[in-house]
N, C-alpha and C positions, 0 to 999 in steps of 0.2 A: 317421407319422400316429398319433394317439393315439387308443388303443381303449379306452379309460375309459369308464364311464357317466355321461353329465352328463344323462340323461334321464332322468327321474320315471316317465315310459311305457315299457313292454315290448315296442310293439308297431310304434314308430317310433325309429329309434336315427342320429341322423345322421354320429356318428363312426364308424361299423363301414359305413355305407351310402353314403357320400358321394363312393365313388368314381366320375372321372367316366364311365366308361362306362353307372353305371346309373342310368337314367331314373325319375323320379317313379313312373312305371306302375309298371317293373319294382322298383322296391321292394315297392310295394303286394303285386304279382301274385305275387313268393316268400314274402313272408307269408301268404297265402292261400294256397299249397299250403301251405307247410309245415303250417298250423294244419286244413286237412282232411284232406291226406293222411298227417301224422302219426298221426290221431286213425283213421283207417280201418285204415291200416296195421298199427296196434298192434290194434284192436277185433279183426278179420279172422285176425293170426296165433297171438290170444292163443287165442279161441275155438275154433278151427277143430279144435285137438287137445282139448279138453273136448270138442267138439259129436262125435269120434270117438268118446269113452268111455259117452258116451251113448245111442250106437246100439248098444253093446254089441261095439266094436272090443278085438282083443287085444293083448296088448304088441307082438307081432313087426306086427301091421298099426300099433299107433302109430306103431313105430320108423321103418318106412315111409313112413309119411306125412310125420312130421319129417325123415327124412332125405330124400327126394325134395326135400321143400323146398327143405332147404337145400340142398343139390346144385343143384335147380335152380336157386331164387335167388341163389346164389353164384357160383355156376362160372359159369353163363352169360353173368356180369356182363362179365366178359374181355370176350367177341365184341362182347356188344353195345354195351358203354363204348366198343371199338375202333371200331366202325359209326357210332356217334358222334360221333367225331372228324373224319370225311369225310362224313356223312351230314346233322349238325347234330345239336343235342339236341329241338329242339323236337317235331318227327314222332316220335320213339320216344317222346319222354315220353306226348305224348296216344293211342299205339297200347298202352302200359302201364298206363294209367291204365284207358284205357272197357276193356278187355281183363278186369284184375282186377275191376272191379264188376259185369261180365256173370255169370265166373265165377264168383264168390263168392256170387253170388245165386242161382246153382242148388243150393249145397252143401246147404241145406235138403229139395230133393228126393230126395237120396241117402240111403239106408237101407242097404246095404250098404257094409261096410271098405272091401272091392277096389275097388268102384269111387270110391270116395271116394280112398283112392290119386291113382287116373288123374285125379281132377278134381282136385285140390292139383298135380299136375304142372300144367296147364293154368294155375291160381292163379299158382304158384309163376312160371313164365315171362314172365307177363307185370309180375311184380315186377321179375324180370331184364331190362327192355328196360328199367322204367321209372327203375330207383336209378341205375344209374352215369350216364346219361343228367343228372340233374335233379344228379349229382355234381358230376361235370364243369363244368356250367355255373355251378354257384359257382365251381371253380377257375378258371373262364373270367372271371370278375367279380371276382375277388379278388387280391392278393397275401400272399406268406409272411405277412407282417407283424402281417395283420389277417383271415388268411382261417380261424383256429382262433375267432376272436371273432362272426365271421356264421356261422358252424356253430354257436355256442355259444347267437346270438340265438333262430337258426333251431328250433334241439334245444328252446329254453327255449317260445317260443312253442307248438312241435309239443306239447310235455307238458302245458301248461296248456289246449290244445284237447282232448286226451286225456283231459283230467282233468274235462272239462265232458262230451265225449262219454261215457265212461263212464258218468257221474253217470245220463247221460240215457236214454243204452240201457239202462240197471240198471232204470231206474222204467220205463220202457217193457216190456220184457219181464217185468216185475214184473204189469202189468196182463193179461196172459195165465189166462186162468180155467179150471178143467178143463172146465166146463159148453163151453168152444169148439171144443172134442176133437171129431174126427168118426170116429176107427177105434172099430172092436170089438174083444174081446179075443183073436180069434185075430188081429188086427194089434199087436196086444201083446205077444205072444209071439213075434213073426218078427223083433221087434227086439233081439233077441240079450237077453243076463246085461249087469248093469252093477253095479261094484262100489259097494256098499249098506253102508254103517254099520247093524250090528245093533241099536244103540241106536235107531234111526230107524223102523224098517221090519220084520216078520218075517215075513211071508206073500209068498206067491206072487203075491196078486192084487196086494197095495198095490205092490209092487214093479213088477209092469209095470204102473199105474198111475202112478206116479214117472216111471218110464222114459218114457212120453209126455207126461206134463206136461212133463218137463224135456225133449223134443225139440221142443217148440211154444217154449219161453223160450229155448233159443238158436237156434232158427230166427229169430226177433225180432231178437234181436242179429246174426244173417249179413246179413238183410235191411236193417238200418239203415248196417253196415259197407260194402255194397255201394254203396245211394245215394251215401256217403259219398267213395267213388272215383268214380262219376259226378259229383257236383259237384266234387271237382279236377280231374277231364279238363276240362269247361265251362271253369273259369279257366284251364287253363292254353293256352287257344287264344289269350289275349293275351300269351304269352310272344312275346318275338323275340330267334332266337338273334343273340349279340354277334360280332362282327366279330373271328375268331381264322383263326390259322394253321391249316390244314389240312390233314390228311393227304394223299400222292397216293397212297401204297402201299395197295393194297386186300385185304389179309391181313387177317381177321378175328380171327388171334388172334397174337402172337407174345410168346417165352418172352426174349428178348432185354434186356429189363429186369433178368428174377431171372438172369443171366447172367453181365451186369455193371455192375450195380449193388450193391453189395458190402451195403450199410446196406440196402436195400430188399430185399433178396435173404437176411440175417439176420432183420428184420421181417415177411416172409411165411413163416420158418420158425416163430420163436418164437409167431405169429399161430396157424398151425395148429394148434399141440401144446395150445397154450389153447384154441382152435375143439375140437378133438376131444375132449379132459376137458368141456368145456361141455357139450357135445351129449351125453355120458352120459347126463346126470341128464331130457334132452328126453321121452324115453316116459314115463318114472315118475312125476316131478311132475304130469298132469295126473290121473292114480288119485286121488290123496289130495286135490287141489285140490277135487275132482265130489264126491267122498265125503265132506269135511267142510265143504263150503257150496254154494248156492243159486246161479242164475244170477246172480240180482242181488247177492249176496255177493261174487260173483267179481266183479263190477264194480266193489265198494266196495275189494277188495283191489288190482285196478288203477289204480284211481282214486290210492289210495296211492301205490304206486308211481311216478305220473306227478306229481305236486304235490310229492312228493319230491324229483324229478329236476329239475323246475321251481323251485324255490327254491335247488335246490344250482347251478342254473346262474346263477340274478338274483346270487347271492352272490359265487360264480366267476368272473363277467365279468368284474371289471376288471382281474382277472391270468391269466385263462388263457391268454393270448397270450405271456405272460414266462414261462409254467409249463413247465420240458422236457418234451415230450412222453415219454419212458419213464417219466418219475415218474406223470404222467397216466392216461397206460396201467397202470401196476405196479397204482396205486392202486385203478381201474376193476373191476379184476380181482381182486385179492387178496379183495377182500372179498364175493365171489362164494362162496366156501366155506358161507358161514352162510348160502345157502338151503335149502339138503340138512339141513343141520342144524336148521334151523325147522321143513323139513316132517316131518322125521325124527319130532321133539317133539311136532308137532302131533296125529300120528298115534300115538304112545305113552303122550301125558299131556296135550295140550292139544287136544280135536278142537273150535277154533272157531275161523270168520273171522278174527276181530283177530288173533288172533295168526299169522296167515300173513300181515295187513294187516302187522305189524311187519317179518318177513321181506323183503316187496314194497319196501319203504320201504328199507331196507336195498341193494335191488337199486337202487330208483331214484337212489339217492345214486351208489353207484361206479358205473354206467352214464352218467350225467350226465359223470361225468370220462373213461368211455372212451371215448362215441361220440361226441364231439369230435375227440379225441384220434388216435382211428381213420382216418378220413378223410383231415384234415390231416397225419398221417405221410405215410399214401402222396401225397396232392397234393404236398407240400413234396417230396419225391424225382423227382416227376415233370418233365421238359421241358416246356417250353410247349406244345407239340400233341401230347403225348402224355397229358396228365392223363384220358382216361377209359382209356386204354390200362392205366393205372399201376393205377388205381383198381380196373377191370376184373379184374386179374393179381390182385392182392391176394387178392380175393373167389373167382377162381377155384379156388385152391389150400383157402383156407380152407371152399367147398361140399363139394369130394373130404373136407376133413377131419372134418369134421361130418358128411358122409353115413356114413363109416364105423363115428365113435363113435357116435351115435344107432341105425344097424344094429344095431349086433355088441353093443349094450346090454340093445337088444328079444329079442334071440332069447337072450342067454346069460340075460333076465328068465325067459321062459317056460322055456326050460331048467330052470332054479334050482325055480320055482314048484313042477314036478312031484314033488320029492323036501321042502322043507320048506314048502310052501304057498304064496300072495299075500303074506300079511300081512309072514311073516317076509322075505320076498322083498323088499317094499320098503324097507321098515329097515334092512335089512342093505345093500343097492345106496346107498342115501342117503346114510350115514356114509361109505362105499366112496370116490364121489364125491364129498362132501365132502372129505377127503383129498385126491384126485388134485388139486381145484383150486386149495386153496392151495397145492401145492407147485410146478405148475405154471404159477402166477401169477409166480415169480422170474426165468422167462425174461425178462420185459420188463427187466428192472435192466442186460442184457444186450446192449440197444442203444445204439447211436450216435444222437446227431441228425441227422436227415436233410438232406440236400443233393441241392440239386437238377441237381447236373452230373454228365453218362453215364456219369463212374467212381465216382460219390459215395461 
C-alpha cells in the first residue's frame, strides 16, 4: 500500500486510512482524540511540574512528582495494555480519559507539595489505563507497512491542536488580573519560597505577590487542560473496538516477551538507559523555565515546540515508513542533549522566552522522529493479540527507569544546593545532563529491526 501523501489536507489522508477495517466514523473519531487529547496531554503534563514550583515545591518534592508520574504512567502501562487485550480498548480508554480531567482539575486546589504528589499519582494512572489502550487499538487498525505513517498522521495532527491549544490557554490565562486575587497576605506566605529572578522582584511583598498571581495563571491553564480530557472522553464513546484476537489468559502482566524476544528485549534495554539520562534533567528544567518567563511565555515556548514537531511530521510523512526505525530513534534522541544546554545559557547569559522558544523547537523536531518511531518498534515486534501486551512491557521497564533517574536527581539536587547554592546547582546538573544524553543517545545505533515472530 502506498503511504505517500497525495493529500493537500492534514486532517484526512486516504492512503494511511484506507484500511478496510476502518470505517468513515472511525477515521473521523481518531482524529478527534488524537487532536484533543494530544493537546490536553501535553497542556496537563507540561504545566503540572511549573504549577509545583509555584506553590513553592522543592527539588526532592519535584523529583517526586516527575518520577511518580512516570512510574505510574509507564509501568502501569504493562497491566493495563494487557487488560486490553481481553478486556477491549474502548472501556479503559473512556475510564482514562474522564479519570485524568477529574483529576487534573482539582490540582488547582492543592497548595501543598505532598499532597500534590498523591494527586499526580491519581493524574498519572489514569494516563496508564488510557495510552496503551488508544495504542493498541491503532495496532489493531493497522499494519507493519503503514502503521509508523498513521502514528506519524496522528503525532502530526495532535501537535498542530497543541499548538492552537497552547496559543489559547496562553491568552486565556494572560486575562487573569491581580484585582481577581481573593487571599491575604498571610495566605501569601503559607505558599511556600519560589525561585525569583533578582532582576525582576526584590522585596518580600512583590514576591508573594508574584507567587499568587502566578497560581491563579496556571490554575487557568489546569482548568482549561482538564476540559480538554473531558471532551476526548465525550468522543471517544463513538469509538468501536475492531474485531481482534483475543487474549484467554488473564495475567495481567507477563515478562515473557523481554524473554524471548531477543530485538525487543535489546529495545527495552537501550530504551531504559535513554529513559533514565532523560528524567535527570525532569526536576530542574521547570526552576529556570518559572523563573525566566510568564505563564503565557511558557505557552509560547510550547507552542514552539508543537508547530515544530507538526511541520517536521507534514515533511517526514512520505518516508517515514521506509526510514529504519533505529536511525529514527538514534536521531529523536541524540538531539536531546541541547536542551540542558539551552537552559543552561538561558540561565547564565540569555534569561528570555525565545530563546528557550529555540531550545523547545529543537526538542520538537527530534521528538517528531522518536515518538513515531517508539511505538511502531514495539507494535512491529509484537504478535497479533499481544500488541498492548508488547506496548505495555516497553513502557513498564522504562517508568522504573525514569522513576529512578528523576529521583535520585531531586535529592543528589538539594544535596548539592546546601554546600554551593541553587544557582550554581543548576548549571552545573544541566551541562552534567547534557553530557549523559548524547552519549546515551548511541545505544539506539545498536538495534535490529524489529520482527514480529516469538523469537524475533
Amino acid at each position: 500500500m502506498n503511504d505517500s501523501v497525495t493529500e493537500s489536507t492534514i486532517l484526512v489522508d486516504e492512503d494511511i486510512l484506507s484500511l478496510p477495517v476502518i470505517t468513515h466514523k472511525q477515521k473521523i473519531v481518531l482524529l478527534l482524540i488524537s487532536t484533543f487529547g494530544t493537546a490536553a496531554r501535553m497542556i496537563g503534563r507540561m504545566f503540572v511540574e511549573m504549577y509545583a514550583v509555584v506553590i513553592g515545591s522543592s527539588k526532592t518534592a519535584i523529583s517526586l512528582i516527575t518520577s511518580i508520574r512516570n512510574l505510574i504512567t509507564l509501568a502501569f502501562q504493562s497491566s493495563f495494555g494487557r487488560i486490553s487485550d481481553f478486556l477491549g480498548r474502548k472501556l479503559l480508554i473512556l475510564i482514562g480519559l474522564f479519570g485524568g480531567g477529574i483529576s487534573l482539575a482539582l490540582f488547582p486546589f492543592i497548595r501543598n507539595q505532598w499532597v500534590l504528589v498523591v494527586g499526580v499519582f491519581f493524574f498519572s494512572l489514569c494516563f496508564a489505563i488510557y495510552n496503551p489502550s488508544f495504542t493498541a487499538l491503532i495496532g489493531d487498525l493497522t499494519k507493519k507497512e503503514n502503521r509508523a505513517g498513521l502514528f506519524s498522521l496522528l503525532t502530526l495532527v495532535g501537535s498542530l491542536a497543541s499548538f492552537i491549544g497552547l496559543l489559547s490557554v496562553g491568552e486565556l490565562s494572560n486575562l487573569v488580573q491581580p484585582h481577581l486575587t481573593t487571599y491575604n497576605y498571610l495566605d501569601f506566605t503559607s505558599m511556600g519560597s519560589i525561585l525569583l529572578s533578582v532582576t525582576k522582584f526584590s522585596s518580600g511583598l512583590e514576591s508573594n505577590f508574584l507567587s499568587l498571581f502566578q497560581h491563579n495563571q496556571y490554575s487557568m491553564v489546569l482548568y482549561l487542560a482538564a476540559c480538554l480530557f473531558v471532551v476526548t472522553g465525550i468522543i471517544s464513546f463513538l469509538l468501536t473496538d475492531p474485531p481482534t484476537e483475543k487474549l484467554t489468559e488473564r495475567t495481567v502482566l507477563s515478562f515473557t516477551p523481554v524473554r524471548e524476544n531477543k530485538r525487543f528485549r535489546r529495545f527495552v534495554i537501550v530504551g531504559s538507559i535513554m529513559g533514565f539520562v532523560m528524567s535527570l534533567g525532569w526536576p530542574i528544567f521547570p526552576f529556570v523555565r518559572v523563573n525566566y518567563a510568564t505563564a503565557q511565555e511558557n505557552t509560547w515556548i510550547w507552542a514552539t515546540f508543537s508547530v515544530v514537531m507538526m511541520l517536521t511530521l507534514l515533511i517526514t510523512r512520505p518516508f517515514i515508513d521506509k526510514m529504519k526505525r533505529k536511525w529514527a530513534l538514534y536521531i529523536g534522541r541524540c538531539l536531546m542533549f541541547i536542551i540542558p544546554i539551552n537552559l543552561a545559557l538561558t540561565a547564565m547569559y540569555l534569561p528570555t522566552w525565545w530563546f528557550m522558544a529555540i531550545g523547545a523547537g529543537i526538542s520538537g523536531f527530534g521528538n517528531s522522529f522518536y515518538f513515531v518511531a517508539e511505538s511502531s518498534y514495539a507494535l512491529d515486534c509484537a504478535p497479533e493479540k499481544e500488541k498492548g501486551t508488547y506496548t505495555g512491557l516497553f513502557y513498564f521497564f522504562l517508568g522504573f527507569s525514569t522513576f529512578f533517574g528523576s529521583l535520585i536527581s531531586g535529592l543528589l539536587a538539594d544535596l548539592v544546593e546546601n554546600y554551593i547554592g541553587e544557582y550554581m546547582t543548576i548549571i552545573i546538573f544541566l551541562w552534567i545532563i547534557a553530557g549523559a544524553r548524547f552519549l546515551a543517545a548511541f545505544g539506539f545505533l545498536f538495534l535490529k529491526e524489529p520482527m514480529n515472530k516469538k523469537n524475533g
